[in-house]
PASE-256749 format. One record per residue (C-alpha): z, x, y; residue in three letters. Coordinates in steps of 0.2 Angstrom, whole numbers, padded with zeros to 4 digits, always signed. Layout:
BEGIN
ZXYALA ...
***
This chain:
BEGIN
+0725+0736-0497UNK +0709+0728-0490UNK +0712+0735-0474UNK +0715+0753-0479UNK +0700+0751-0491UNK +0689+0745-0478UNK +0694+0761-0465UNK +0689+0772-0479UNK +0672+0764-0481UNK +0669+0765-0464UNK +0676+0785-0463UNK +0663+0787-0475UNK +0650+0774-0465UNK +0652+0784-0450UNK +0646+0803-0457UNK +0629+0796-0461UNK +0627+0785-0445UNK +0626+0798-0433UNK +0619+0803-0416UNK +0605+0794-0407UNK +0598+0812-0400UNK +0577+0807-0400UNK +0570+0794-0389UNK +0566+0778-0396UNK +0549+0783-0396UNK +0550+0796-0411UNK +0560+0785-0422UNK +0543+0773-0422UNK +0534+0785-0433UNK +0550+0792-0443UNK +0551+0788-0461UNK +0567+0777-0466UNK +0574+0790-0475UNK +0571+0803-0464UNK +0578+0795-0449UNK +0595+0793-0459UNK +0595+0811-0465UNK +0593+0815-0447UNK +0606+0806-0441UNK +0617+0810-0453UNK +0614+0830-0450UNK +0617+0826-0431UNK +0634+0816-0433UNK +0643+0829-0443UNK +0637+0843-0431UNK +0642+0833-0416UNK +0657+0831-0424UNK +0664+0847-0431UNK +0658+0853-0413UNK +0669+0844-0402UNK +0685+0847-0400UNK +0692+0832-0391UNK +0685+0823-0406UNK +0693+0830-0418UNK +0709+0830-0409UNK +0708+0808-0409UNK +0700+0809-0391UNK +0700+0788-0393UNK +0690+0785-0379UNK +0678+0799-0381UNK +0677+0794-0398UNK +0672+0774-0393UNK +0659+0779-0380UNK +0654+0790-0396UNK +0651+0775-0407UNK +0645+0763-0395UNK +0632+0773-0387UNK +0623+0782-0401UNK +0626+0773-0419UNK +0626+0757-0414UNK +0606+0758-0407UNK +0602+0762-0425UNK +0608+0746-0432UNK +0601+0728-0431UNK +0617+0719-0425UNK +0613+0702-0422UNK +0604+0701-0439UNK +0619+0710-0448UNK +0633+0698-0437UNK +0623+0683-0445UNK +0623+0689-0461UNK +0642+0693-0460UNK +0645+0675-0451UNK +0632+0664-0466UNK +0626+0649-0464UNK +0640+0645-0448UNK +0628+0656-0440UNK +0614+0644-0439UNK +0627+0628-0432UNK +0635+0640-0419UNK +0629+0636-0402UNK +0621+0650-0390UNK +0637+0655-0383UNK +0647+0656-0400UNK +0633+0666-0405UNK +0635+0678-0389UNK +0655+0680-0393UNK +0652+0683-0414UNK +0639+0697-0409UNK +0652+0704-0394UNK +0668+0701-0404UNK +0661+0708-0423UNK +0653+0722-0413UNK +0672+0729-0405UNK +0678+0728-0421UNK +0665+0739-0429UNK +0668+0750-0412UNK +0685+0751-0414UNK +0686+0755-0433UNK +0672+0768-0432UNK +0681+0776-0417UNK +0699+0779-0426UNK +0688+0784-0442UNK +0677+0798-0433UNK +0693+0809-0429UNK +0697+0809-0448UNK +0680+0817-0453UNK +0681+0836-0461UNK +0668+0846-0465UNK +0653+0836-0477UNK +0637+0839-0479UNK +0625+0822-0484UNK +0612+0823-0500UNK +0599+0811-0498UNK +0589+0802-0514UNK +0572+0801-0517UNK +0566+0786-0508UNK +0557+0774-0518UNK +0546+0762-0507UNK +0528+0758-0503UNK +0520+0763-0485UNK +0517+0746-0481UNK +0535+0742-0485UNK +0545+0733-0471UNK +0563+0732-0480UNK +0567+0746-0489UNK +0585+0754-0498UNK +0588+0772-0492UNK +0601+0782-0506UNK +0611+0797-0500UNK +0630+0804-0506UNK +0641+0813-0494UNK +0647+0829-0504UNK +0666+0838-0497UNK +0682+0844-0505UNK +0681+0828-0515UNK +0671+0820-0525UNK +0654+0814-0521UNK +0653+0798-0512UNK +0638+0785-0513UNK +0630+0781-0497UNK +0616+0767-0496UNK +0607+0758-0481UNK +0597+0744-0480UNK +0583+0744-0466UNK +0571+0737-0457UNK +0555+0739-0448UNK +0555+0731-0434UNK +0538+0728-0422UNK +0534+0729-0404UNK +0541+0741-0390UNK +0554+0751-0397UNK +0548+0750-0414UNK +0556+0758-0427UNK +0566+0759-0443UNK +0586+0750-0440UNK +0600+0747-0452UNK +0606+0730-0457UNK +0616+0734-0470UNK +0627+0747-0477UNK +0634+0750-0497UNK +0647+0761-0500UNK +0653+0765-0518UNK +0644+0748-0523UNK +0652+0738-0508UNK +0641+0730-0498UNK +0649+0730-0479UNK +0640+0713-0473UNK +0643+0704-0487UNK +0663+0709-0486UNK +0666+0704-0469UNK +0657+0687-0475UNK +0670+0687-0487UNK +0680+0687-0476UNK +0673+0677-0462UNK +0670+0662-0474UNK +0685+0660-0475UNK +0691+0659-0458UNK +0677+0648-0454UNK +0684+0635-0468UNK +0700+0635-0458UNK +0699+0634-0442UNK +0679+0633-0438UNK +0668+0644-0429UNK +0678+0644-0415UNK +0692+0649-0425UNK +0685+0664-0432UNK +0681+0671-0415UNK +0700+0670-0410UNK +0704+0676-0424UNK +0690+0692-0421UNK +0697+0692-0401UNK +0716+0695-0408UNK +0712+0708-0419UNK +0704+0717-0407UNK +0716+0717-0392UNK +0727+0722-0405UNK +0716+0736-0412UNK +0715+0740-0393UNK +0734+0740-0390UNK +0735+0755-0402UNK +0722+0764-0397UNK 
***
């Protein structure tokens, strides 16, 4: 039940994460909201345009994900938040394998979402921050066949050379992804330890792999 709820959170995730087509340099002077309504525009077209995609190309389809949404997200703030306060005890190298592991499964999960999508079109909300904001919530809803789905990112500013806004969070119908995994993750963690939860991360993965 989790698991197929989950997939359709991230079906839904994956419309409005879309393809990294500018250099990094524009992004720096992009509003939040505009940057996602962009994105958003860019994965559907790239989407309902390639074929291979749409026939479950699953390699295509993971060099898809890996290479153009996951630049748009701030992964090692949104592993920590998914990991909680383990995060801070883990050493270096646990660190390094949470960030490698949590980031294949997102990967993997995107990638056997992506062949699902039909054609969507994203409505975005008005955004409600302040110019000298650094944080800020950016609302859209994807409308199709169906009904209308709620969409919500959290983002960030962040400073110096490739500067721009990034995602560190997602809400989907209310569900917040970060907090889910930590869910999750906590308990795992409560089990077996850090070291546990990263076994557990690899296995899932290798099996996720297998039936790709």
């Amino acid at each position: 039940m989790k698991r197929t709820f989950l997939r359709q959170t991230l079906v839904l995730v994956a419309l409005t994460a879309a393809a990294l087509a500018a250099p990094l340099a524009y992004a720096e002077d992009e509003a939040p909201d505009a940057l996602i309504k962009r994105l958003s525009v860019d994965v559907l077209e790239t989407i309902k345009n390639d074929k291979a995609i749409r026939a479950g190309d699953t390699a295509k389809v993971v060099a898809l994900v890996d290479s153009r949404i996951m630049p748009n997200v701030n992964f090692q703030r949104m592993t920590a938040s998914a990991v909680g306060p383990a995060w801070r005890q883990a050493t270096p190298e646990q660190q390094k394998r949470l960030q490698e592991e949590f980031k294949i499964l997102l990967v993997r999960t995107y990638a056997g979402a992506l062949a699902q999508v039909t054609d969507q079109s994203v409505n975005m909300k008005p955004l409600r921050a302040a110019a000298e904001d650094k944080e800020v919530l950016v609302r859209s809803e994807i409308k199709g066949n169906g009904e209308s789905i709620q969409l919500d990112y959290r983002l960030e500013k962040t400073p110096g050379q490739g500067a721009g806004w990034r995602i560190y969070n997602l809400n989907v119908l209310g569900v917040w992804l970060v907090e889910t995994y930590r869910s999750q993750f906590a308990q795992e963690i409560n089990a077996k330890g850090v070291d546990g939860l990263i076994a557990t991360l690899t296995e899932r993965n290798k099996a996720n792999g297998k039936k790709a």
